[in-house]
PQR file with spaces between the fields and no chain letter, atoms N, CA, C, O and H, PARSE charges and radii, in Angstrom:
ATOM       1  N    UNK     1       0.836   -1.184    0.000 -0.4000 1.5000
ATOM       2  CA   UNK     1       0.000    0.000    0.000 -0.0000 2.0000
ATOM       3  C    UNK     1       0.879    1.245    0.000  0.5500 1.7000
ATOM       4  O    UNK     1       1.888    1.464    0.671 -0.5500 1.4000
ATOM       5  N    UNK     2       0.336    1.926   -0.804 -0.4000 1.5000
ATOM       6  CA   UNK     2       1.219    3.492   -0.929 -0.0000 2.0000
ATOM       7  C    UNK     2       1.082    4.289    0.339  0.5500 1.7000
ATOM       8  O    UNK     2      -0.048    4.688    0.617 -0.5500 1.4000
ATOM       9  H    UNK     2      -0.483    1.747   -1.349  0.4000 1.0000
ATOM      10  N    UNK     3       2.539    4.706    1.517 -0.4000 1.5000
ATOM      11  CA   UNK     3       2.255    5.378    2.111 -0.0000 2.0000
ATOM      12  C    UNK     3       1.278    6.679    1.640  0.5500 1.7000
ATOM      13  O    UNK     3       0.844    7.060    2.728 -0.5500 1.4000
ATOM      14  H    UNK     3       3.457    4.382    1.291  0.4000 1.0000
ATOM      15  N    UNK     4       0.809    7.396    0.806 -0.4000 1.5000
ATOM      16  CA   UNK     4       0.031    8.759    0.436 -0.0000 2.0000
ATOM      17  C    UNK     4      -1.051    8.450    0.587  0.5500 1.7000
ATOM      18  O    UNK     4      -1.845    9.294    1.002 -0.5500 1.4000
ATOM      19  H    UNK     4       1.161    7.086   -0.078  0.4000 1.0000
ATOM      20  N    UNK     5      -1.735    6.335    0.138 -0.4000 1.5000
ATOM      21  CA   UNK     5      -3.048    6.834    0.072 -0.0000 2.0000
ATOM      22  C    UNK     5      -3.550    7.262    1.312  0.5500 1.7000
ATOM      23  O    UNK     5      -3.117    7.171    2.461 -0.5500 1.4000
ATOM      24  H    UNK     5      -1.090    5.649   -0.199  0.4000 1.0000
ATOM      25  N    UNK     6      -5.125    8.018    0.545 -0.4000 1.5000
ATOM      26  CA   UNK     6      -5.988    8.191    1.961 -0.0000 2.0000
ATOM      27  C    UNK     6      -6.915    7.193    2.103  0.5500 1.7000
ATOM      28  O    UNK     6      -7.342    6.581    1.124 -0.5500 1.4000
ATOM      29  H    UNK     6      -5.477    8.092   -0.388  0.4000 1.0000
ATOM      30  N    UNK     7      -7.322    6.934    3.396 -0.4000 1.5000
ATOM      31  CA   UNK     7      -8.009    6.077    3.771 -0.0000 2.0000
ATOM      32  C    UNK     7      -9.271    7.081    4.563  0.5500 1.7000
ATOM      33  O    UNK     7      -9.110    8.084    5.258 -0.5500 1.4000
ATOM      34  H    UNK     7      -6.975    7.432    4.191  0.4000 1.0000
ATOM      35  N    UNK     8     -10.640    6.335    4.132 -0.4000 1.5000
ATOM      36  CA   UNK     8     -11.704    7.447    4.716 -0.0000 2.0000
ATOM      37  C    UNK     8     -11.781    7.426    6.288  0.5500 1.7000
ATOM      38  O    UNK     8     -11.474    6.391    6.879 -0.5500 1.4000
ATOM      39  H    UNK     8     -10.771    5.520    3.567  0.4000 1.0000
ATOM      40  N    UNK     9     -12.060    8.202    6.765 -0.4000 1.5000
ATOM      41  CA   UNK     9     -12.159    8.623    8.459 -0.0000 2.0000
ATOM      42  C    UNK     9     -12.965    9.233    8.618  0.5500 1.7000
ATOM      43  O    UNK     9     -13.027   10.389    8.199 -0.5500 1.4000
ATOM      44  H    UNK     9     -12.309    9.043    6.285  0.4000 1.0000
ATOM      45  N    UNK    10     -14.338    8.340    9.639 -0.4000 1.5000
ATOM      46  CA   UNK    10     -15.706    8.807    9.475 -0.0000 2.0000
ATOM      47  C    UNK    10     -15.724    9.332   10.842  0.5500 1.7000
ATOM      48  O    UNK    10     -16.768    9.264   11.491 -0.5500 1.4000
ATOM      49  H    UNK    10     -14.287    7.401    9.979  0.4000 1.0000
ATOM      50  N    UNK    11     -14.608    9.877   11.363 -0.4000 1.5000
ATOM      51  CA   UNK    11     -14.790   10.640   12.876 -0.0000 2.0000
ATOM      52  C    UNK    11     -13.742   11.539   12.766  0.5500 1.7000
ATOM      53  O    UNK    11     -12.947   11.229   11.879 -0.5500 1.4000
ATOM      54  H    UNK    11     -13.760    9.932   10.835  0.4000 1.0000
ATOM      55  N    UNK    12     -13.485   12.528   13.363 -0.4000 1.5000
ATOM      56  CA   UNK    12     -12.312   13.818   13.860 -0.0000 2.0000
ATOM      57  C    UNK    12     -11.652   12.598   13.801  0.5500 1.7000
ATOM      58  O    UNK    12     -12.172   11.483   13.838 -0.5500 1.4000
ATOM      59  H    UNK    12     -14.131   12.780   14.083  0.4000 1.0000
ATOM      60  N    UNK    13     -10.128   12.958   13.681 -0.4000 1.5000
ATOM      61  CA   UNK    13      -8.993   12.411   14.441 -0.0000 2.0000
ATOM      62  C    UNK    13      -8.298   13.547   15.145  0.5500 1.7000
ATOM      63  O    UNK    13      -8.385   14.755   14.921 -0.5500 1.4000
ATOM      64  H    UNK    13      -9.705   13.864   13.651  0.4000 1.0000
ATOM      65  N    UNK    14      -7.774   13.068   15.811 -0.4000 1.5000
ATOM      66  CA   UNK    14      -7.021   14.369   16.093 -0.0000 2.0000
ATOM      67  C    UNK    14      -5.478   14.090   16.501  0.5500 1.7000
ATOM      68  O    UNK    14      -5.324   13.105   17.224 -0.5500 1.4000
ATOM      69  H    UNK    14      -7.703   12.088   15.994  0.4000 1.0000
ATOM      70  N    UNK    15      -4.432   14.740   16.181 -0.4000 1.5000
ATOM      71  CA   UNK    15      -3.057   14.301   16.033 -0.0000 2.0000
ATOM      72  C    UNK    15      -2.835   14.751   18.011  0.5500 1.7000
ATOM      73  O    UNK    15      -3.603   15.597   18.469 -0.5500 1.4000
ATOM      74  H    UNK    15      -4.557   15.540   15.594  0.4000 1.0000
ATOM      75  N    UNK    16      -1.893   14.174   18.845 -0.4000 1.5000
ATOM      76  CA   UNK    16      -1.138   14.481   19.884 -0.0000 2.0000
ATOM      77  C    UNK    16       0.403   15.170   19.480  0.5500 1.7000
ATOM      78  O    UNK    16       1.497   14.607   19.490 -0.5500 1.4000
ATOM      79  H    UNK    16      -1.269   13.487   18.473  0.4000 1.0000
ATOM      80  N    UNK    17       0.164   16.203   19.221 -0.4000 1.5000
ATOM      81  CA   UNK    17       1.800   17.033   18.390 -0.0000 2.0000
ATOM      82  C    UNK    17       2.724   16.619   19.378  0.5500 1.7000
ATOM      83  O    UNK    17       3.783   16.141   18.972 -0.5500 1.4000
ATOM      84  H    UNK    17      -0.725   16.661   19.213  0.4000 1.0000
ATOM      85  N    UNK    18       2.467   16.740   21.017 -0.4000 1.5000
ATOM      86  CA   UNK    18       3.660   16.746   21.903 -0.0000 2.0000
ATOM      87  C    UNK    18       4.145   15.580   21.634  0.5500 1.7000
ATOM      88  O    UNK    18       5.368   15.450   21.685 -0.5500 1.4000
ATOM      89  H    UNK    18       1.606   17.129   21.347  0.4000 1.0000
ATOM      90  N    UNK    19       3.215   14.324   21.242 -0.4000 1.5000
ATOM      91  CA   UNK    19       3.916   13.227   21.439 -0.0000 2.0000
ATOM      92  C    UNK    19       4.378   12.790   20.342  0.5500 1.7000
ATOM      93  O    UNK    19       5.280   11.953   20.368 -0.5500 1.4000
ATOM      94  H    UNK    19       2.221   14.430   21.201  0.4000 1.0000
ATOM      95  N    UNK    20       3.876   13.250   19.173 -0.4000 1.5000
ATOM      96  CA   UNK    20       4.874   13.254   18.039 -0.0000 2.0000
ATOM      97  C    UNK    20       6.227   13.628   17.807  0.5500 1.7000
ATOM      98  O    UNK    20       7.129   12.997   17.257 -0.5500 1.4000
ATOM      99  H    UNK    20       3.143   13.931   19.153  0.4000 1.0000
ATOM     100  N    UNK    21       6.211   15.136   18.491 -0.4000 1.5000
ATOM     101  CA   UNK    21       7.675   15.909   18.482 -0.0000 2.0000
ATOM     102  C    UNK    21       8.407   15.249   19.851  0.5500 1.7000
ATOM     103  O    UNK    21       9.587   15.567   19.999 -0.5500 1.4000
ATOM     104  H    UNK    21       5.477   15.648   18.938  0.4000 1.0000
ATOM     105  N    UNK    22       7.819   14.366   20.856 -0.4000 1.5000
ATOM     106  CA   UNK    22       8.793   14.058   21.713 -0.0000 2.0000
ATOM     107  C    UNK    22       9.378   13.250   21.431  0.5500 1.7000
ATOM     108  O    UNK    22      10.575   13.269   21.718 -0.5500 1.4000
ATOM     109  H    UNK    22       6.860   14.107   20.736  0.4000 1.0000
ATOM     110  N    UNK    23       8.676   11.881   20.560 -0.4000 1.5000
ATOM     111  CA   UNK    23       9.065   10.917   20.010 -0.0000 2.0000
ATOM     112  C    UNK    23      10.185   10.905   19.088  0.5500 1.7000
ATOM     113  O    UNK    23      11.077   10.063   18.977 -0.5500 1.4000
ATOM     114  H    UNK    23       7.704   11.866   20.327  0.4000 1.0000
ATOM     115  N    UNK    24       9.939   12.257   18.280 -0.4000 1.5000
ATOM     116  CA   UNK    24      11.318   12.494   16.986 -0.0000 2.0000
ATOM     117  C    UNK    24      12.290   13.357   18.172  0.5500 1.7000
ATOM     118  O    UNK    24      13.317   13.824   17.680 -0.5500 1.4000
ATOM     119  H    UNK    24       9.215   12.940   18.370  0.4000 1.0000
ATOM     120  N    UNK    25      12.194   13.490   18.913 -0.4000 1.5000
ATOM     121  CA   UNK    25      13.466   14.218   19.221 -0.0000 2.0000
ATOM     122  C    UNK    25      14.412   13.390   20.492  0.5500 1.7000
ATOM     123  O    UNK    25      15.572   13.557   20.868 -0.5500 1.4000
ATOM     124  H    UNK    25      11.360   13.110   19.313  0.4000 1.0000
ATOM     125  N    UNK    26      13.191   12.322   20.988 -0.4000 1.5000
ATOM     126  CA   UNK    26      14.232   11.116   21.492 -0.0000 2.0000
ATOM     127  C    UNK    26      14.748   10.643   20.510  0.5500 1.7000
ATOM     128  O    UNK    26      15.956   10.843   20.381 -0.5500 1.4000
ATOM     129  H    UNK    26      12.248   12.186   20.682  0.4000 1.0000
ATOM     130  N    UNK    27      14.089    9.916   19.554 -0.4000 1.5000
ATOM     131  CA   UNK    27      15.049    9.189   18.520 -0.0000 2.0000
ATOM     132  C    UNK    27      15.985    9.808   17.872  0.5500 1.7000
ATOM     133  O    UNK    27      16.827    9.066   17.366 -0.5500 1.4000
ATOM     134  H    UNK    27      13.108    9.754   19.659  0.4000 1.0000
ATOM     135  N    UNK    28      16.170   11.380   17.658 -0.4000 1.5000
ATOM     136  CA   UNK    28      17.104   12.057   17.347 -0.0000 2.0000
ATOM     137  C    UNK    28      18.173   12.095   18.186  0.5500 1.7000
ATOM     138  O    UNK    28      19.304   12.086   17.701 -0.5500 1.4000
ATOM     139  H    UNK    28      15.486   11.982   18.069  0.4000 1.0000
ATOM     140  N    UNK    29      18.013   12.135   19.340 -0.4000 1.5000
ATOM     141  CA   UNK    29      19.398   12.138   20.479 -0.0000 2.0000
ATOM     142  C    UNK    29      19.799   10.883   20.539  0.5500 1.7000
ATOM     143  O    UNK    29      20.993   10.666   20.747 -0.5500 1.4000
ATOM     144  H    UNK    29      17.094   12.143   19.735  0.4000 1.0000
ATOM     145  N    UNK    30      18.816    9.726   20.356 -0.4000 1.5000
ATOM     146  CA   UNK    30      19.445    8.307   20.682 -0.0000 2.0000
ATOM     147  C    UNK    30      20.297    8.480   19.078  0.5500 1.7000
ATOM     148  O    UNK    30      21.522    8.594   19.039 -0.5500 1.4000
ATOM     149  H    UNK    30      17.847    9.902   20.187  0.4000 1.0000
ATOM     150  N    UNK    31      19.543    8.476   17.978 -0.4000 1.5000
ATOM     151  CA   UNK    31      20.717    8.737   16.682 -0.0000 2.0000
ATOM     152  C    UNK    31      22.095    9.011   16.874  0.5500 1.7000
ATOM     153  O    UNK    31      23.117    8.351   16.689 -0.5500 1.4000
ATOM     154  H    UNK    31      18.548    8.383   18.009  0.4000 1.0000
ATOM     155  N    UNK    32      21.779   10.554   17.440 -0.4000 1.5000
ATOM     156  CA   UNK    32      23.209   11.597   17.314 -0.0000 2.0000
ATOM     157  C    UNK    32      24.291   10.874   18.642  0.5500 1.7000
ATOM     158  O    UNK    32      25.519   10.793   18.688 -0.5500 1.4000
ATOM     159  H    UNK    32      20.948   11.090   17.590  0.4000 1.0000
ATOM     160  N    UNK    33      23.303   10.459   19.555 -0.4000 1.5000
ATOM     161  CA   UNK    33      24.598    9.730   20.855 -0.0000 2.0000
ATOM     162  C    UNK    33      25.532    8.722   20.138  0.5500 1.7000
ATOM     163  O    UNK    33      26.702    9.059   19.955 -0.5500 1.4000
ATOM     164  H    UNK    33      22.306   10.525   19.517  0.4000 1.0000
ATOM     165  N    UNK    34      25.127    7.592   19.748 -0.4000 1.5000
ATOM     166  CA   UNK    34      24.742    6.516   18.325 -0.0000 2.0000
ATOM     167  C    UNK    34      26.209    7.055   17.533  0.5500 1.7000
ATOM     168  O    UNK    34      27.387    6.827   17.807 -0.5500 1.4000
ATOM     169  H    UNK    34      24.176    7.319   19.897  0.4000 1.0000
ATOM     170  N    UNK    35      25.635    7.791   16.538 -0.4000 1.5000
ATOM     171  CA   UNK    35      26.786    8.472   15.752 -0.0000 2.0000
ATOM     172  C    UNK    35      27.536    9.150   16.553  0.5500 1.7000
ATOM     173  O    UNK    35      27.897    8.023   16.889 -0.5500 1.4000
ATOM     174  H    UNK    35      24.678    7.977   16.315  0.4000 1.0000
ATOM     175  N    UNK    36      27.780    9.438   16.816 -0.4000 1.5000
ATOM     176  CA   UNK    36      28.712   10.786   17.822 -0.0000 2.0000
ATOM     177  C    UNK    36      30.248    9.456   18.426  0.5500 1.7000
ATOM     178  O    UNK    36      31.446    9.736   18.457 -0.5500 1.4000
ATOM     179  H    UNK    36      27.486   10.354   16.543  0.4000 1.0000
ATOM     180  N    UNK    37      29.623    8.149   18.798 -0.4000 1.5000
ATOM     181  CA   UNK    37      30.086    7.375   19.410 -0.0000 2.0000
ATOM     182  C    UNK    37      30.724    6.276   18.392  0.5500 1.7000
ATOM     183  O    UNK    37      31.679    5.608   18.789 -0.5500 1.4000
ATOM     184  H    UNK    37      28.649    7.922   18.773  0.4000 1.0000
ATOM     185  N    UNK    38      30.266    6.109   17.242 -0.4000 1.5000
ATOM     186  CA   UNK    38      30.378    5.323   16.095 -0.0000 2.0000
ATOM     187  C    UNK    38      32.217    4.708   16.264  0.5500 1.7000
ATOM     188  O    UNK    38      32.541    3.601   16.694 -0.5500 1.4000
ATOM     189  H    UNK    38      29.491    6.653   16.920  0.4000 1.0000
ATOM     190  N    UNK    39      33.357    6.024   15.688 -0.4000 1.5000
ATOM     191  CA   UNK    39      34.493    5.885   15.757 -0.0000 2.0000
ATOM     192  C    UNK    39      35.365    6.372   16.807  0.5500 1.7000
ATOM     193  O    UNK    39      36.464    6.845   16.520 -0.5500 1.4000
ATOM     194  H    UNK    39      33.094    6.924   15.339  0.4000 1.0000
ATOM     195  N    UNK    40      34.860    6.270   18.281 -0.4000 1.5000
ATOM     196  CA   UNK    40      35.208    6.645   19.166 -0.0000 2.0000
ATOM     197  C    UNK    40      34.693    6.326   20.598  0.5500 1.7000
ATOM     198  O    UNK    40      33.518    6.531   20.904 -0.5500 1.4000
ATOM     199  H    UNK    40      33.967    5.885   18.514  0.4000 1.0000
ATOM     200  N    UNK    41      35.363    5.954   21.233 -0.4000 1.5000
ATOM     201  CA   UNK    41      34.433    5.889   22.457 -0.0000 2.0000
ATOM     202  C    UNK    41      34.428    7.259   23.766  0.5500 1.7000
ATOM     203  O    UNK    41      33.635    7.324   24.705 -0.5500 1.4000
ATOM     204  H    UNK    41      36.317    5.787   20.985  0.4000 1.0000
ATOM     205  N    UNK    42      35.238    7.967   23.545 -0.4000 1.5000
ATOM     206  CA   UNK    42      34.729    9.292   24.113 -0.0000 2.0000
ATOM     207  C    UNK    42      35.523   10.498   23.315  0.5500 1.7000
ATOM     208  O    UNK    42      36.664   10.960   23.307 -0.5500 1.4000
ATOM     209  H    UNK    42      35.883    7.914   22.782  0.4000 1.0000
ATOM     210  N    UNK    43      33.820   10.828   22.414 -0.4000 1.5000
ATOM     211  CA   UNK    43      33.747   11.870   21.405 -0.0000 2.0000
ATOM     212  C    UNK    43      33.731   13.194   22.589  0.5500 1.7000
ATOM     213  O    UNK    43      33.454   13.250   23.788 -0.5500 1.4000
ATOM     214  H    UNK    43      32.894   10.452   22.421  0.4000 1.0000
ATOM     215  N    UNK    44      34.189   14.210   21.543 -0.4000 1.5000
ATOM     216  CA   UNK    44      34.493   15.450   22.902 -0.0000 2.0000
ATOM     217  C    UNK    44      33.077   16.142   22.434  0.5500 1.7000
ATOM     218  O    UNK    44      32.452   15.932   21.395 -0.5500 1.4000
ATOM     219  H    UNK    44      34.413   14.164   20.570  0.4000 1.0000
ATOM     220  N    UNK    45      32.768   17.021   23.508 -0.4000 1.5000
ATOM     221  CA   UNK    45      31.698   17.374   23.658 -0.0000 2.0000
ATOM     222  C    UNK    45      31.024   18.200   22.582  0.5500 1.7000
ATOM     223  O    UNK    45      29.796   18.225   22.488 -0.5500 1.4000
ATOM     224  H    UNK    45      33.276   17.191   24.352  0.4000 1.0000
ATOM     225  N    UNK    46      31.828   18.883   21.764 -0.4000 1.5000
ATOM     226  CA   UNK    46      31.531   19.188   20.254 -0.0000 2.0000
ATOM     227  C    UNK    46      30.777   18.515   19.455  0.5500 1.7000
ATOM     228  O    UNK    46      29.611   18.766   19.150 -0.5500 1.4000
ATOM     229  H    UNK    46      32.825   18.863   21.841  0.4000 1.0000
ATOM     230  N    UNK    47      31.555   17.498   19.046 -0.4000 1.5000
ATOM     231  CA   UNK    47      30.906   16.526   18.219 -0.0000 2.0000
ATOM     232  C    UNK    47      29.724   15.703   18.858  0.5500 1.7000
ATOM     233  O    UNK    47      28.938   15.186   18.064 -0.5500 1.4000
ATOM     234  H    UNK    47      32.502   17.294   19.293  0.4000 1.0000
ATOM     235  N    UNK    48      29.586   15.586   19.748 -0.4000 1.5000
ATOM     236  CA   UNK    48      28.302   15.181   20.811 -0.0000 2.0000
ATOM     237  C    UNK    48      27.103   16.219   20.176  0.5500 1.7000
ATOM     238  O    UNK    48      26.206   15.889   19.400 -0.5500 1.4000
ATOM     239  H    UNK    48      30.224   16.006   20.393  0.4000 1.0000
ATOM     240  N    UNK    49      27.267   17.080   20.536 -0.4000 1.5000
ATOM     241  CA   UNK    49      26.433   18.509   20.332 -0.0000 2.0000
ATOM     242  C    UNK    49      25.928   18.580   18.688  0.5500 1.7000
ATOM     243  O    UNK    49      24.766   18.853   18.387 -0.5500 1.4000
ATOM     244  H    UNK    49      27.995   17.349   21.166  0.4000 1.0000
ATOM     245  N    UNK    50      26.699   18.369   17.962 -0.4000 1.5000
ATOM     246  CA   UNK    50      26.460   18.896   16.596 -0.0000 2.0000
ATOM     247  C    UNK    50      25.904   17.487   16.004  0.5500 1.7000
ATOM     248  O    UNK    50      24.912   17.691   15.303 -0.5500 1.4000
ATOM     249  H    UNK    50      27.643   18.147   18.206  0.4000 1.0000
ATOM     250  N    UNK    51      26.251   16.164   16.085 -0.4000 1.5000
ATOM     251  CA   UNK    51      25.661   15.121   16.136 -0.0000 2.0000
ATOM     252  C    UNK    51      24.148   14.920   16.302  0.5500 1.7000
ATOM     253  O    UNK    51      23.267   14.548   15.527 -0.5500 1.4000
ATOM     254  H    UNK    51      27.056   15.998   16.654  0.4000 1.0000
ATOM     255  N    UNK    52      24.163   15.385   17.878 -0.4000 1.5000
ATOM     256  CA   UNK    52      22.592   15.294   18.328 -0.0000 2.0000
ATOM     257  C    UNK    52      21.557   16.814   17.519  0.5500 1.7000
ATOM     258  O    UNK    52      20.367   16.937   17.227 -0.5500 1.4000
ATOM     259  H    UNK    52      24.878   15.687   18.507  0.4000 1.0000
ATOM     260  N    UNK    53      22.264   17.354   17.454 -0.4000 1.5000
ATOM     261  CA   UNK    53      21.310   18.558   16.969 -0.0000 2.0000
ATOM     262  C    UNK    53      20.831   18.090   15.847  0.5500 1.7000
ATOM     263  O    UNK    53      19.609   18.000   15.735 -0.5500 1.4000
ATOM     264  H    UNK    53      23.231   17.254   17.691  0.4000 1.0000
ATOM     265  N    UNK    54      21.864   17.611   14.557 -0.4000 1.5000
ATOM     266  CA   UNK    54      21.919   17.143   12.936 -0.0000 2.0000
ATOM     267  C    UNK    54      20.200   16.138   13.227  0.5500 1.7000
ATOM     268  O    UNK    54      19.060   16.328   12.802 -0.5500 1.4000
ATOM     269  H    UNK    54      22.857   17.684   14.648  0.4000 1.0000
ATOM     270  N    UNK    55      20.838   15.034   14.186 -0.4000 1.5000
ATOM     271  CA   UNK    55      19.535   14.148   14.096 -0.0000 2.0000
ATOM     272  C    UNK    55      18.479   14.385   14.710  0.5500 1.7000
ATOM     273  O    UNK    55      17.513   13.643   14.533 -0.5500 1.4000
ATOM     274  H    UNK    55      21.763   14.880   14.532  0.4000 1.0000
ATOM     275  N    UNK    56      18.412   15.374   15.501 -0.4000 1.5000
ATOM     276  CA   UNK    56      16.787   16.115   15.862 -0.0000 2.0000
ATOM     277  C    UNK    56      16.480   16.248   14.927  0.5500 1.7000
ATOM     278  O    UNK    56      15.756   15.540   14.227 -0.5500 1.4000
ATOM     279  H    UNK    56      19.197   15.976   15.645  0.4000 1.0000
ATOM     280  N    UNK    57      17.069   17.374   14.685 -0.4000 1.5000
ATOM     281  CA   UNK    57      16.469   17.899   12.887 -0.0000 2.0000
ATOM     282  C    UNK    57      15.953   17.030   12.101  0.5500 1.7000
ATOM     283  O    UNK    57      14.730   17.014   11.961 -0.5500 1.4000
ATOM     284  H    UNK    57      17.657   17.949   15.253  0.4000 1.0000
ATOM     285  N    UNK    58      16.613   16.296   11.552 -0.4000 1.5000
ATOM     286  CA   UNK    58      16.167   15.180   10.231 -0.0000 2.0000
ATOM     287  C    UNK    58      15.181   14.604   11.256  0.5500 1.7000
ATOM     288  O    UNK    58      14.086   14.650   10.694 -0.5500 1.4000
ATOM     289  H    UNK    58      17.606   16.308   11.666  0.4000 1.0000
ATOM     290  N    UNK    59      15.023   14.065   12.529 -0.4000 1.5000
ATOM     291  CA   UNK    59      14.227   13.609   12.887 -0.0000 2.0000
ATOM     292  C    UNK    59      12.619   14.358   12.761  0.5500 1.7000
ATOM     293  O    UNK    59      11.599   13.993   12.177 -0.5500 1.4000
ATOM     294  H    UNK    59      15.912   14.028   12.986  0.4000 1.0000
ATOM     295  N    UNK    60      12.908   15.446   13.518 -0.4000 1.5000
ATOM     296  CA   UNK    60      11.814   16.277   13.060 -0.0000 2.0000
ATOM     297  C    UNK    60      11.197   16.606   11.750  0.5500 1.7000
ATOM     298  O    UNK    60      10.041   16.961   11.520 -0.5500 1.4000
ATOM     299  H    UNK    60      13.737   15.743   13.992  0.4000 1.0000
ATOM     300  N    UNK    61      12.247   16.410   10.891 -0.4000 1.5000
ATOM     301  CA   UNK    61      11.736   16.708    9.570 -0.0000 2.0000
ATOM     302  C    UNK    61      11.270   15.545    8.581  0.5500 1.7000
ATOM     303  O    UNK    61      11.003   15.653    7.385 -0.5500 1.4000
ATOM     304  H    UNK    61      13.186   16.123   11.078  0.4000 1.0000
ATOM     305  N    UNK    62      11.241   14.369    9.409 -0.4000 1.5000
ATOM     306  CA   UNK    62      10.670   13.528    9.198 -0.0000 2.0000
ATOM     307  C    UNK    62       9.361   13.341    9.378  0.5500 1.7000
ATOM     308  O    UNK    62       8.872   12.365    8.809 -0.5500 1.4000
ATOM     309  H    UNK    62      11.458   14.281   10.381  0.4000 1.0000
ATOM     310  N    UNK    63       8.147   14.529   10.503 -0.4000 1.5000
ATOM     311  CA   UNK    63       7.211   14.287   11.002 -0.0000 2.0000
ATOM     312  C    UNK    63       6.434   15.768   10.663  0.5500 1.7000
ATOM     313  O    UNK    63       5.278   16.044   10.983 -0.5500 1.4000
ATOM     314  H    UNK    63       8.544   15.322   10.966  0.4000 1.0000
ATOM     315  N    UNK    64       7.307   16.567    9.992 -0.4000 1.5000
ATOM     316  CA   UNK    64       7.013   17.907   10.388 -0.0000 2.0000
ATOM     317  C    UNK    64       6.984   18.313    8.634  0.5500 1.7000
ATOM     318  O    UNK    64       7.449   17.399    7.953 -0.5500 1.4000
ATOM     319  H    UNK    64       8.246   16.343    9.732  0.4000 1.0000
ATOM     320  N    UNK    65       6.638   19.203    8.054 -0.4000 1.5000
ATOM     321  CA   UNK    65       6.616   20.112    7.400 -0.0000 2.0000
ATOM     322  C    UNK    65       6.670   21.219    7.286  0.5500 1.7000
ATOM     323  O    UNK    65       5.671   21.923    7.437 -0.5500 1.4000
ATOM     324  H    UNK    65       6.261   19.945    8.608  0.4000 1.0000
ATOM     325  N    UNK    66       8.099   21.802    6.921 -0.4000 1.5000
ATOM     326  CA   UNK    66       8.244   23.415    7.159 -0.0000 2.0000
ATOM     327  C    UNK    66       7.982   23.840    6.043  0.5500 1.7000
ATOM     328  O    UNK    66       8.162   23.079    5.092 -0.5500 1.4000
ATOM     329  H    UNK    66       8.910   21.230    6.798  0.4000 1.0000
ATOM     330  N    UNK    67       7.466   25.215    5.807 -0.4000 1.5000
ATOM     331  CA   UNK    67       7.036   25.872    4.612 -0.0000 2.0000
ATOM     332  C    UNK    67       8.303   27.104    4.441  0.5500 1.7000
ATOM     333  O    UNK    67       8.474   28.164    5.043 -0.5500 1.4000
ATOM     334  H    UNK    67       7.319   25.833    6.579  0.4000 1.0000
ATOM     335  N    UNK    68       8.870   26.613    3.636 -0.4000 1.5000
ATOM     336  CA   UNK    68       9.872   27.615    2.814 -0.0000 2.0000
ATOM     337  C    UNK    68       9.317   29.281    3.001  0.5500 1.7000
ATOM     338  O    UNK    68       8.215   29.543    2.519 -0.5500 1.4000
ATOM     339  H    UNK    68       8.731   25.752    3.146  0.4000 1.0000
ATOM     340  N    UNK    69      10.090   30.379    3.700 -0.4000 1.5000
ATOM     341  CA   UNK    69       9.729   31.088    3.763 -0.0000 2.0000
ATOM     342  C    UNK    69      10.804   32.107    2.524  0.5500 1.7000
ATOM     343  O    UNK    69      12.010   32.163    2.764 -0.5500 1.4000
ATOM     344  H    UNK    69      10.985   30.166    4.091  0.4000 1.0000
ATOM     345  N    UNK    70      10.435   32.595    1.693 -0.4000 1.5000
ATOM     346  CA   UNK    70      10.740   33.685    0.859 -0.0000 2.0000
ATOM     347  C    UNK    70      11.433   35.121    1.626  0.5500 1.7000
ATOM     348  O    UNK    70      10.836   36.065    2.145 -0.5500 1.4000
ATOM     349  H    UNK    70       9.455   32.550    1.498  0.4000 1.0000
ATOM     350  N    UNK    71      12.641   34.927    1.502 -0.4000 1.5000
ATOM     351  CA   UNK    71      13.142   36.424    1.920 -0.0000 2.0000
ATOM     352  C    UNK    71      13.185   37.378    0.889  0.5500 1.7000
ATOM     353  O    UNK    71      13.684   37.076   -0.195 -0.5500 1.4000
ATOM     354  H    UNK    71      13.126   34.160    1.081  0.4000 1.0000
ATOM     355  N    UNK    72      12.564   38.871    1.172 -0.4000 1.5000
ATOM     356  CA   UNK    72      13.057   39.571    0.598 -0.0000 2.0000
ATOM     357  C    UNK    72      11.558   40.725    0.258  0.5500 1.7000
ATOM     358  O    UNK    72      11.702   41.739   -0.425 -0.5500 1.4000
ATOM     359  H    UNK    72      12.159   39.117    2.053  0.4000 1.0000
């Protein structure tokens, strides 16, 4: 089945956002700890940091849709 189709829904649904965004942003820190640790066993606190941030992100942007904002 194609993740896109729709399937009919004969009631409200209604999404829980907190627990969506809490969910992507644990799995983003478990990621970035994960990687951060890959070729090393004590990464300095830099690469810890920039690791976990990278995979929030993609995590989040896995659940989320940002709308391109136009500068200018």
């Amino acid at each position: 089945m194609n993740k896109q189709s729709k399937i009919p829904v004969s009631s409200p649904v209604r999404i829980d956002a907190y627990h969506v965004i809490s969910c992507a942003v644990e799995k983003g820190v478990l990621c970035g700890w994960n990687l951060s640790r890959k070729y090393t066993d004590q990464p300095d606190e830099c690469l810890l940091c920039e690791q976990m941030s990278e995979q929030v992100m993609l995590a989040l942007c896995e659940v989320l849709k940002f709308e391109e904002v136009e500068e200018g």
